[in-house]
Each structure stands twice: as C-alpha cells, then as structure tokens.
N, C-alpha and C positions, 0 to 999 in steps of 0.2 A: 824156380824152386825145384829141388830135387830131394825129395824125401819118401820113406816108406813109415808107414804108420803098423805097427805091429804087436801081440802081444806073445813078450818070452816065454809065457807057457806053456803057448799052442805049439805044439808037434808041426805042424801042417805050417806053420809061418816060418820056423825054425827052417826046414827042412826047404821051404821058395827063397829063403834066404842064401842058403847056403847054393842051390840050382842056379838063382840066377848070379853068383859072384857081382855082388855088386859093385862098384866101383866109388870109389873113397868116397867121390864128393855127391853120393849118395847118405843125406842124413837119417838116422835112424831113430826116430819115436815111440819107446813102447809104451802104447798109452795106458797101462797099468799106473804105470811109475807116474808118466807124463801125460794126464790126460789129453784128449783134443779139448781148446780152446773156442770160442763162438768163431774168431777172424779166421781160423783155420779150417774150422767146419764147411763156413760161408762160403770160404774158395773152394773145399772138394764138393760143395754143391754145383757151384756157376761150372766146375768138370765135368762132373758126372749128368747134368741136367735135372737133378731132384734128391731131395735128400729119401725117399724110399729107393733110390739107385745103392744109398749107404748104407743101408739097414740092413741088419741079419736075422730074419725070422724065423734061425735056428739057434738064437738065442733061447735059456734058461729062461731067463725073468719076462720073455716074450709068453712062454705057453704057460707057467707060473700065476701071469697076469692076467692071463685067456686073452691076450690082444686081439688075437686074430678073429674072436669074436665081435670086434670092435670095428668101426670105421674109423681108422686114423686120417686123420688133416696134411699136408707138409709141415705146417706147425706142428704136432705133434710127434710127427717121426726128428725134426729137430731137438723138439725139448725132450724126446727120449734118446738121441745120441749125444746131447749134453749132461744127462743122469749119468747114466752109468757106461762106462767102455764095453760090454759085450755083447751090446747093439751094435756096434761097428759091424760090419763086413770085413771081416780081415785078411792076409793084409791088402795096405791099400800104398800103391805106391803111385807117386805124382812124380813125372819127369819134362819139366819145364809144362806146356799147357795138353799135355797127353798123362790122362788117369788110369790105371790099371786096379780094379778091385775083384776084392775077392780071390779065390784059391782053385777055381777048374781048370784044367789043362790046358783051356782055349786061352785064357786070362796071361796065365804062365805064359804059353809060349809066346802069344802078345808084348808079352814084356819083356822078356828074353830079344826078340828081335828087335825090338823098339832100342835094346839095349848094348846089342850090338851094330848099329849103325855110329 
C-alpha cells in the first residue's frame, strides 16, 4: 500500500506534497473529503505502534475538549480518530510497511529518502 493521508487545507501538507514529488502510484486521501476508515486506521496503527503515535494534540477540538486534562485509553485515541479528521497527525504517508507521520523536517526528510530509493 502506497498512500498519503492528508488534508487539502493545510498549508503545511500542501507544501510536503508538493517537496516530496510524489510519485503516481502514490495514492492520495484527503481525509476531509474521505475520511479514514476503522480497516485503515487499524493498519496505520500495527505501523506506527499505537494509535497515540497518530494523534495530533494540536488539534482544536483537543484543547476545546480540555483532553489533555484527561487520561485517554488507546481505545479512546481510536474512537477519537474515527470522530473527527483533525485528530489525525498529518500528513501521514504509508509506503508499503514503512510509516511516515506527521510534518517535522526529520519526518520529511525520512520520506524524501525512503522515496527515492
């Protein structure tokens, strides 16, 4: 599987999109339009090692919510990236069983190399 998960509004995805030229058979998800799915979630979990690896706790609806007041479960970093998309960490690209999330430099250029090999 070769896909980046992203949403077209963010400045900052637009802009690692355009960095790392992706290549065709690179599929593109922006999960506004197209949310993530339970089976697809599932797998960038068994990726990343946890779904708090996926979680963006610079999300709105995070301090909104006063989460971080809270002890979240993995259950419940789950069922909060199947609520709403700006829990994501974005973006997140999967290139066959190597995960790339989120948007730091280190991340970037991670995937950038990953991607020219």
């Amino acid at each position: 599987m070769k896909i980046m998960f992203y949403l077209s509004s963010c400045d900052s995805c637009r802009r690692i999109i355009k960095e790392l030229s992706l290549p065709e058979e690179v599929n593109l998800q922006d999960i506004k339009k197209e949310p993530l799915n339970s089976s697809q979630l599932d797998t960038l979990r068994r990726l990343s090692g946890s779904y708090e690896a996926l979680f963006s706790k610079r999300a709105r609806l995070y301090t909104q919510r006063k989460l971080k007041d809270k002890k979240l479960s993995e259950a419940d970093y789950r069922d909060l990236l199947l609520e709403h998309y700006s829990f994501l960490k974005r973006p997140v690209l999967v290139l066959d069983k190597d995960i790339y999330i989120g948007n730091s430099a280190k991340t970037v250029a991670a995937a950038q190399e990953a991607l020219s090999r």
